[in-house]
C-alpha positions as MATLAB code, in Angstrom:
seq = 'XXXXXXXXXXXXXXXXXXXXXXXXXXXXXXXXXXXXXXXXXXXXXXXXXXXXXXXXXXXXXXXXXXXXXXXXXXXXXXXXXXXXXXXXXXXXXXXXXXXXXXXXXXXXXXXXXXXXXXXXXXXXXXXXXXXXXXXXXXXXXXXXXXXXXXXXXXXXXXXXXXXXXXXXXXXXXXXXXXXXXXXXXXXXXXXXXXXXXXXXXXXXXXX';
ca = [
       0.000    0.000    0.000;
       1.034    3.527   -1.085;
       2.089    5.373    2.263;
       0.804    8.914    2.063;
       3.341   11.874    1.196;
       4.568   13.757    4.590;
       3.781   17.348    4.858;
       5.983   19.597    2.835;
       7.466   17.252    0.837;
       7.294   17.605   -2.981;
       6.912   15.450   -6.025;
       9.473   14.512   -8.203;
       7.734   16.390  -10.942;
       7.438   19.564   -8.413;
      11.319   19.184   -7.561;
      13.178   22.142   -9.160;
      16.011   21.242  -11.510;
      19.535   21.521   -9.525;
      20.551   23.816  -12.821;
      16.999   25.477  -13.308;
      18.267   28.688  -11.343;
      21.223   29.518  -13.178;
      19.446   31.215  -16.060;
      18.091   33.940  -12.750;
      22.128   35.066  -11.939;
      24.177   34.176  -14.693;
      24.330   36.660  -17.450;
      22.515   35.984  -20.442;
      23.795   36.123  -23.756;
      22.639   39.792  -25.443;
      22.075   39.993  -29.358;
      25.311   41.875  -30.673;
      25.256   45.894  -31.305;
      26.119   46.310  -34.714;
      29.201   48.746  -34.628;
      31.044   50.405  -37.446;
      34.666   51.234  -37.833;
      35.054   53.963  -36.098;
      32.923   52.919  -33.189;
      35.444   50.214  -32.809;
      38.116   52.515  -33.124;
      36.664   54.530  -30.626;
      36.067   51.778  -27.626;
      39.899   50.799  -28.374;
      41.309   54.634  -27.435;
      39.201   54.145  -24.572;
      40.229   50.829  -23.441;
      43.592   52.057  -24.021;
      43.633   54.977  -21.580;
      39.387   55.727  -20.534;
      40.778   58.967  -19.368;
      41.436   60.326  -22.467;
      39.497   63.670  -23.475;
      36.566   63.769  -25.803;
      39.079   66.464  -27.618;
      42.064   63.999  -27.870;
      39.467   61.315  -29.180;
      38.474   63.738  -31.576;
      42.075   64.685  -32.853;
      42.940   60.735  -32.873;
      39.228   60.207  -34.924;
      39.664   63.470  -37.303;
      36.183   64.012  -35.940;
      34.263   67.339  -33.650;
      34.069   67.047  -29.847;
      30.345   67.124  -30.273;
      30.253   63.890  -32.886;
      32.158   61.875  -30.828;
      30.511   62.946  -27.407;
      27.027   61.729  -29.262;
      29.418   57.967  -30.312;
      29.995   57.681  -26.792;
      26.122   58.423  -25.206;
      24.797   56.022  -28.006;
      27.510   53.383  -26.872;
      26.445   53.799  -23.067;
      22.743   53.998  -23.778;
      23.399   50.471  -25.587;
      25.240   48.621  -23.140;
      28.513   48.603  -24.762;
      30.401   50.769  -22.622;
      29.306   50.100  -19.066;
      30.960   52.306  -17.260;
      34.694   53.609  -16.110;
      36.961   52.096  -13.659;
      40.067   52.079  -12.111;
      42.680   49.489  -12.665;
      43.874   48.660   -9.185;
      47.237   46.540   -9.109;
      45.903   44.217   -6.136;
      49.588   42.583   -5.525;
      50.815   46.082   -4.984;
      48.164   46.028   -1.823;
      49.332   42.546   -0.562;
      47.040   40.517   -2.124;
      47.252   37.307   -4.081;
      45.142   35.825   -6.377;
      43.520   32.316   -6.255;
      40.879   29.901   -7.619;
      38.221   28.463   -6.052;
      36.850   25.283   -7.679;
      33.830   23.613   -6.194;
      31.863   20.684   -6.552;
      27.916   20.925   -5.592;
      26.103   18.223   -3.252;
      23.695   16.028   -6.028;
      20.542   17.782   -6.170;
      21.752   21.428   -4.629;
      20.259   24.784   -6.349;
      23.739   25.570   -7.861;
      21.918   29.291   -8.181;
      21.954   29.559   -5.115;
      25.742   28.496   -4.039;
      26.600   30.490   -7.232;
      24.839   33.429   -5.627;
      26.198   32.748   -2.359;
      29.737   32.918   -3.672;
      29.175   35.858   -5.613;
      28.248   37.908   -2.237;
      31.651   36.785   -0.882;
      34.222   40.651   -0.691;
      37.318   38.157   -1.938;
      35.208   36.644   -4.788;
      35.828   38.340   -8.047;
      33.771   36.197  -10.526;
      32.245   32.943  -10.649;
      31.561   30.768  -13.635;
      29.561   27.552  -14.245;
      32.363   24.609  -15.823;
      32.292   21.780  -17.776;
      34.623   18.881  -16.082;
      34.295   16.887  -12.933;
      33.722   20.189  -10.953;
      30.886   22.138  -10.765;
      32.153   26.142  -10.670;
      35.274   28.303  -10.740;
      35.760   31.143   -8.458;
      38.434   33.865   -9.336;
      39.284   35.007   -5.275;
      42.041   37.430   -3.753;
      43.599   37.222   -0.157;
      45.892   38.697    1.442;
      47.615   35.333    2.976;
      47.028   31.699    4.473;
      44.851   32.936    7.844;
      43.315   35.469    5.226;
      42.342   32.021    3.003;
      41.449   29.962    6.314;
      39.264   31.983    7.506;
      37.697   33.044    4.160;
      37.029   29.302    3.743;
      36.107   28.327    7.195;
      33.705   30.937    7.724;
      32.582   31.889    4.884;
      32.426   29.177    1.957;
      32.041   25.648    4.193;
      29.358   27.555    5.819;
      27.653   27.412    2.818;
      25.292   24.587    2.092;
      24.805   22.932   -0.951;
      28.867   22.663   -1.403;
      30.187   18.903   -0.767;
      34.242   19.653   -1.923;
      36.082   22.614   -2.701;
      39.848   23.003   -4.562;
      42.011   25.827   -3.544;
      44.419   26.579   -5.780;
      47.082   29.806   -5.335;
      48.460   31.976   -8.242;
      52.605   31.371   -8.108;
      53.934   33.735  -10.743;
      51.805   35.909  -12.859;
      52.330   37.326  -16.585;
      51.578   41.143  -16.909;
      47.893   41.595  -17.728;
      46.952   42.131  -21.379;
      45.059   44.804  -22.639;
      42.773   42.355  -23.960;
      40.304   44.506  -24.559;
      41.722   46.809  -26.878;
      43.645   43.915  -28.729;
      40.366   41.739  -29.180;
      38.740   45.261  -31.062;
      41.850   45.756  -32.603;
      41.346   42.485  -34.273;
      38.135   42.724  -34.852;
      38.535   46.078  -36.454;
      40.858   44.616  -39.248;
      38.494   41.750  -39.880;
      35.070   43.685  -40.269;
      33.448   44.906  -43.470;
      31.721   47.919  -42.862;
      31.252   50.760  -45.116;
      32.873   54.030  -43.604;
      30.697   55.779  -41.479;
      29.097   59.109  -41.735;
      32.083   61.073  -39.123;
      29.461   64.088  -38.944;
      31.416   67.788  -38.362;
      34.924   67.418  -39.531;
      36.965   68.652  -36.547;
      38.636   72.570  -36.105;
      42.099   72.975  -37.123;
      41.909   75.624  -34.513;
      41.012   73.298  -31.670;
      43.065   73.413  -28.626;
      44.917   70.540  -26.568;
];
């Protein structure tokens, strides 16, 4: 005889998926801006140095001020550029960097451990992974009790999370300015026509 269900206990059809959440914090995929060549041009200069003057863009660009102040509002209206940050050397403060890889308990919301990690101050990203792990977690700290008790009380405290992997950067290559090298490179392979450059720029302009 069929014993009757307890009380709060759900179906296997009423179970949520262990991966059904992920799709709520990851970022979704966006449909690509279309951008022309000087638009491309443009978001290198300002990967290059994003404190560069709409004046200097405009001597670099042969375009006016006001032309290339309107290429940067349509960029930030359209999600390209999101904003303007400073580049903090991190080792220069004391801290190391290190990767957090983490296996899930079979039939955990990995939203919500993904979440969870996210939340963490030493947590700089965190991405879903093919392999025998579950997630990757980019981390800093500052040394071994830093990492101890960043672990003990704050990721084991987490549930959901059967194993974790710690593993410590050892010697580092210079970042790349990967930014402006990927539009670099996509700048030589695209096929636009040339853009209208509006106002051609002053030859009285000023530094």
């Amino acid at each position: 005889m069929r014993q009757a269900r307890k009380a709060g206990e759900l179906s296997v059809s009423q179970r949520r998926a262990p991966l059904s959440g992920l799709a709520d914090v990851a970022i979704l995929p966006r449909t690509p801006v279309r951008l022309d060549d000087v638009d491309r041009r443009l978001l290198t200069l300002l990967a290059r140095d994003a404190r560069v003057s709409q004046r200097g863009l405009a001597r670099e660009l042969r375009m006016s001020p006001p032309a290339i102040g309107e290429r940067i509002a349509r960029l930030e209206r359209a999600g390209v550029i999101r904003g303007y940050r400073v580049d903090v050397d991190w080792s220069a403060l004391g801290y190391v960097t290190g990767y957090l890889a983490v296996t899930a308990i079979q039939g955990a919301d990995q939203s919500e451990i993904m979440r969870a990690l996210h939340q963490l101050p030493e947590v700089r990203d965190v991405a879903v992974i093919t392999g025998s792990m579950d997630m990757l977690a980019r981390i800093r700290v500052r040394d071994y009790t830093h990492l101890r008790r960043f672990l003990l009380e704050g990721v084991w405290q987490m549930p959901g999370i059967q194993r974790t992997e710690t593993f410590l950067s050892l010697a580092e290559m210079p970042s790349k300015e990967l930014s402006a090298e990927l539009l670099d490179s996509d700048a030589g392979e695209a096929g636009d026509p040339e853009p209208d450059r509006g106002r051609p720029a002053s030859a009285s302009a000023g530094p």
